[in-house]
N, C-alpha and C positions, 0 to 999 in steps of 0.2 A: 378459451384463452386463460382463463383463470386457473385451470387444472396444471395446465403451462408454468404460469408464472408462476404456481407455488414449487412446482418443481425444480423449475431452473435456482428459484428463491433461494429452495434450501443447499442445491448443489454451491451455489454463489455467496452465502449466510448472507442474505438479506434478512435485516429484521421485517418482520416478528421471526422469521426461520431460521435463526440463526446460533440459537442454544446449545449446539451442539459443537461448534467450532472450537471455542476458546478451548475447552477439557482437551478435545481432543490433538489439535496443535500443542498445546505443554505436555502430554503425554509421550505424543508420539516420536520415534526417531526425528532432532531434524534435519536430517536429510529430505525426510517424508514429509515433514512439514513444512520444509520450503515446497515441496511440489505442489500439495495442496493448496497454499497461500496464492497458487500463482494458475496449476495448470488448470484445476479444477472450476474458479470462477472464471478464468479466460474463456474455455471452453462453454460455460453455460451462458456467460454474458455473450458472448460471438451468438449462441443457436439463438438467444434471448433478441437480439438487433434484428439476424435473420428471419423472426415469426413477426416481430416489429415492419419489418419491409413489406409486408403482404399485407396489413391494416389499411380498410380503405377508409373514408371517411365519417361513415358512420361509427364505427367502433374508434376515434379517436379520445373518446371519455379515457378508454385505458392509459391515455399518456400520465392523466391527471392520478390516475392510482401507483404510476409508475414514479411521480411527481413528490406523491406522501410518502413512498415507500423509501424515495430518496434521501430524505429530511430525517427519517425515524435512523435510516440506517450509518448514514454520517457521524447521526448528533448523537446515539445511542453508544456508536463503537468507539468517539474521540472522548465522551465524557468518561466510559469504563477504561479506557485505555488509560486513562489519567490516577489511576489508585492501583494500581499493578506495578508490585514490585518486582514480578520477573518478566526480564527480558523477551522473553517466548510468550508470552501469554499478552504483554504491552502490545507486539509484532500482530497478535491473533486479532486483539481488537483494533489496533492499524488497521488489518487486513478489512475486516468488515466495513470499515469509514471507506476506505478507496473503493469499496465496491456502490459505497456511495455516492461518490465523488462520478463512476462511472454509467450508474445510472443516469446521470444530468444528460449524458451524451445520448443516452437512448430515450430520457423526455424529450431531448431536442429534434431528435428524429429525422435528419435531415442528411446529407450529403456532406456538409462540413461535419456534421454531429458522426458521422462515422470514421471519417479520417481523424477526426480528433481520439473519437474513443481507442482507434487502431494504435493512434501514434501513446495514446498513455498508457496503453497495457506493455508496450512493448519496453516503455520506461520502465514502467512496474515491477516489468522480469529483472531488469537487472538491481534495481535499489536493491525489493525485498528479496532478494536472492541472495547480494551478495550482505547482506543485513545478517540474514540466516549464516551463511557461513562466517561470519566473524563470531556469531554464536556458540556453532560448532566447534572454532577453534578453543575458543573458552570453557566447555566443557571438560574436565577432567576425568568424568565417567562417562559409559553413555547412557544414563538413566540421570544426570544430575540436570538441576533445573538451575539455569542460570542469573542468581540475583541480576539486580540494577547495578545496585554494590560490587559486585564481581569486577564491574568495568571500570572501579575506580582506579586513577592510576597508570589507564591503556594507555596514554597517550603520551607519558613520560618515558615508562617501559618501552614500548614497543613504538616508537611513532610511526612505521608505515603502515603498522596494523590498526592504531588508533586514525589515521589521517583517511583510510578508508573506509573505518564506521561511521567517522565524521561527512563524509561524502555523502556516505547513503541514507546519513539521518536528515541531513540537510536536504536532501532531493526529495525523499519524502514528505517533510515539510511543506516543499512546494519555496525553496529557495532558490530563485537565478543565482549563476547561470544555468544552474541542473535541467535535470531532465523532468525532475515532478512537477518544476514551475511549469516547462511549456507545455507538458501535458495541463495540469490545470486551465491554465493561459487558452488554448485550443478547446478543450472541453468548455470553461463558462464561453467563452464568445462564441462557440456555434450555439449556446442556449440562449445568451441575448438575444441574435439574431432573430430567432423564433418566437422570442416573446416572454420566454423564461426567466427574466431578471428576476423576480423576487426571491428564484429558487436558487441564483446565483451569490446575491446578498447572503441566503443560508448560509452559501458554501463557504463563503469567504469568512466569514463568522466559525466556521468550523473550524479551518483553516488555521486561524488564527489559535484557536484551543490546542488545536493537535499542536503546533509550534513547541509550548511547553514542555509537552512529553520527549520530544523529539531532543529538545535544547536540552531536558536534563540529560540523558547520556555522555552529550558533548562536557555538558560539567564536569559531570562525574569521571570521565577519561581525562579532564586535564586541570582542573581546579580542586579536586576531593583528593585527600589521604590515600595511599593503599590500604586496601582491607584484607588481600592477599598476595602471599610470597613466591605461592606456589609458579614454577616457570609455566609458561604457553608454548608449545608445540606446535611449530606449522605445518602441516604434514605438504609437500608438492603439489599434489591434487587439490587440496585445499588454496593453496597459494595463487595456484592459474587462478581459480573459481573468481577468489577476490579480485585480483587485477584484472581478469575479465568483465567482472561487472564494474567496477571502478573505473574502465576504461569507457566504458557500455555509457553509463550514466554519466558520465562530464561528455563525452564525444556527441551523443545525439540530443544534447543539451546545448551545443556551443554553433553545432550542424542540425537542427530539425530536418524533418524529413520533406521533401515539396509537397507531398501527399497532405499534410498536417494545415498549410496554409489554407 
């Protein structure tokens, strides 16, 4: 079980395994780096639930490892997330906090704790996805690394391009009516249920951190100066991308899914 969990750990950047994410999401295409953000710990965290279902009673100590690893991984990716000034690299350490956040569902371990975890990845795909592509559009090279600063501005200039970053910072967060609230919302209360409240307390405590990060964007698109002149570009493809996920993330936000309940 342990050989297990460091594996999936690191495909997932749970801390301590988790060093390797940030470089490489700022580095990499993002395109590539939305998929990574998204496919890669979906995937490990699914096989990670699946090895969790075969745990019989004796090996339930693992939850409580699965418990710290929660705590480290939340608190470790919303505090770094908070001193990053670009965009891509704030998003990497997002990325690691929600995989914290999605752990609670697999300490919870339970029948609600899986529909909940199903129901908040599926939100997840669209925030940080369609997060990543309003990124993309900001880019001017494809090797540039997109300030914070870059976004100031977005939401005067372009407002349906700013109104949908706003959507998917907001959901992120874990603001109703989005879709990251009732994923959270569905993840802590199948961990109450079990008994998990103090690791809920955490979360809501973390929660609350990330908000910051998330809320400066929003500033920065409609209260901050421009920093730049330069025009944005929506290429078509790009343009579905966003209104797909911006539809994504308000609709199974306003509609959960029965599963979720």
């Amino acid at each position: 079980m342990g050989l297990l969990l460091i594996g999936f750990g690191f495909k997932a950047a749970l801390v301590p395994f988790h060093m390797w994410a940030p470089d490489a999401y700022q580095g990499a295409p993002t395109p590539v780096t939305a998929f990574m953000s998204v496919g890669a710990k979906a995937a490990a965290l699914a096989a990670l639930l699946r090895v969790l279902a075969t745990l019989s009673g004796a090996e339930q100590p693992w939850l409580w490892v699965l418990a710290i690893l929660s705590v480290l991984t939340m608190t470790l990716g919303n505090l770094a997330a908070l001193r990053q000034s670009s965009i891509k690299r704030m998003l990497a350490y997002s990325s690691i906090a929600h995989a914290g956040y999605l752990l609670i569902a697999l300490t919870a371990n339970s029948d609600a704790a899986v529909g909940a975890a199903l129901y908040y990845l599926l939100a997840y795909v669209f925030m940080n996805v369609g997060a990543f592509a309003v990124v993309l559009v900001l880019e001017h090279t494809a090797d540039m690394d997109v300030l914070a600063t870059e976004a100031n501005g977005l939401g005067r200039r372009y407002p349906l391009l700013g109104a949908a970053m706003m959507v998917f910072m907001l959901s992120l967060a874990g603001i109703p009516p989005l879709a990251g609230f009732f994923g959270k919302l569905y993840v802590f209360g199948a961990a109450v249920q079990t008994g998990w409240t103090w690791l809920v307390v955490v979360a809501v405590l973390n929660s609350a951190i990330s908000a910051y990060y998330y809320l400066r964007v929003i500033v920065n698109m409609y209260l901050e100066p421009e920093t730049s002149s330069s025009p944005v570009t929506v290429k078509p493809a790009w343009a579905v991308a966003i209104a797909l996920a911006t539809a994504g993330t308000v609709l199974i936000g306003l509609w959960p899914t029965p599963g979720s309940n």
